[in-house]
Steps between C-alpha positions, in 0.01 A plus 500: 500500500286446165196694466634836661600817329748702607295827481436756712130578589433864410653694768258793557212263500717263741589801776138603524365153601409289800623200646724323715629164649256217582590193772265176504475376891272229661397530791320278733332624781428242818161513724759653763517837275896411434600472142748309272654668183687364270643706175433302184697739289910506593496815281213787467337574162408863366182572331437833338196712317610720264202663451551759729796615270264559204425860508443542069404347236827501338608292787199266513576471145866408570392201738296395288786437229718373736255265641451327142848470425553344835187225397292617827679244764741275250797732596663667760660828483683748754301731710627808727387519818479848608563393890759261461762515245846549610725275717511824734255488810416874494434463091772724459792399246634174500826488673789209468430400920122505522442131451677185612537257217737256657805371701812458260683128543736562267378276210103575466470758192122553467301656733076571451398884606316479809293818670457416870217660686498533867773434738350426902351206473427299201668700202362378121766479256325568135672341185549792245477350174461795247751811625505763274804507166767751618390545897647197681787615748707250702748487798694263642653520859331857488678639161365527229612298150575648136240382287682294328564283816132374431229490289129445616292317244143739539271222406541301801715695733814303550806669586812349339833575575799476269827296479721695763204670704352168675436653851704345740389293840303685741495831288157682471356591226257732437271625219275796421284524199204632349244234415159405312234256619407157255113552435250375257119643446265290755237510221447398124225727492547859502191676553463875356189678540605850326143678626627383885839643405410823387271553836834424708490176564780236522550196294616253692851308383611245762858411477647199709864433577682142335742280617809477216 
């Protein structure tokens, strides 16, 4: 997409921070005490403070740079979340079965990185659009492919298998991969009050998660 950067937030600011997913639901409730819901978002959104990873001034000072180079909100950049970055459930390393990506048919050779979450009742499939360079693992039919079978383009998460390596119909295939989350700063202001800092408390740096 144009106005993101494909830069990694600074990681020991990143893995000391707060945050998580956010879902936007109406709901309706009738004089009879029932209710109507209705999700207005087919995919959840992640919002993030990393102020709570700001522990010195050498890393205050390091946001700060990194926040004008990214022109406050004008572009995006990759942030790790500390609770959910790797294709395996536990958040142990990624394996070549711990997500399915697809159904072969014999001629389809791309296939987008999906993490699914859930499995009883109503499991959400997430698009993974920026995997980490170098982590990507996949398996079709339940083995696992030479890496020069595929490449995965780690800008917007595709999986693309080569000339020869097209899986065939009704073969499974499988990924497992470490991954980053598409952010951009919520703010254009960035307010640092170095007296507030010094008595211990946080600065607060909202981060929100972007479609690309």
């Amino acid at each position: 997409m144009t106005g993101f950067h494909e830069i990694l937030f600074p990681l020991d600011v990143a893995l000391k921070s707060a945050g998580g997913p956010e879902r936007r639901t109406d709901i309706v409730s009738f004089g009879s005490g029932r209710e109507q819901r209705n999700a207005r978002w087919a995919q959840s959104r992640r919002r993030y403070d990393a102020g709570y990873g700001v522990k010195t001034l050498q890393a205050l000072q390091a946001v700060v740079a990194f926040f004008e180079e990214r022109r406050g909100q004008l572009y995006g950049f990759r942030w790790r979340d500390r609770l959910d970055h790797s294709s395996n459930a536990q958040g142990g390393p990624p394996s070549p079965l711990d997500q399915g990506i697809g159904i072969g048919d014999g001629a389809t050779a791309t296939f987008q990185l999906l993490k699914t979450y859930g499995a009883g009742f109503a499991p959400y499939s997430r698009p993974i659009q920026k995997p980490v360079a170098a982590t990507v693992r996949v398996a079709v039919g339940g083995s696992e492919l030479a890496a020069g079978a595929f490449n995965c383009d780690t800008t917007t998460g595709i999986v693309r298998f080569v000339a020869g390596h097209v899986p065939p119909p009704g073969a499974a295939i499988t990924a497992g991969f470490s991954f980053d989350v598409p952010v951009r700063f919520d703010t254009d202001y960035l307010e640092v009050d170095l007296s507030a800092f010094a008595a211990g408390a946080i600065p607060k740096i909202p981060l929100v998660e972007i479609r690309v």
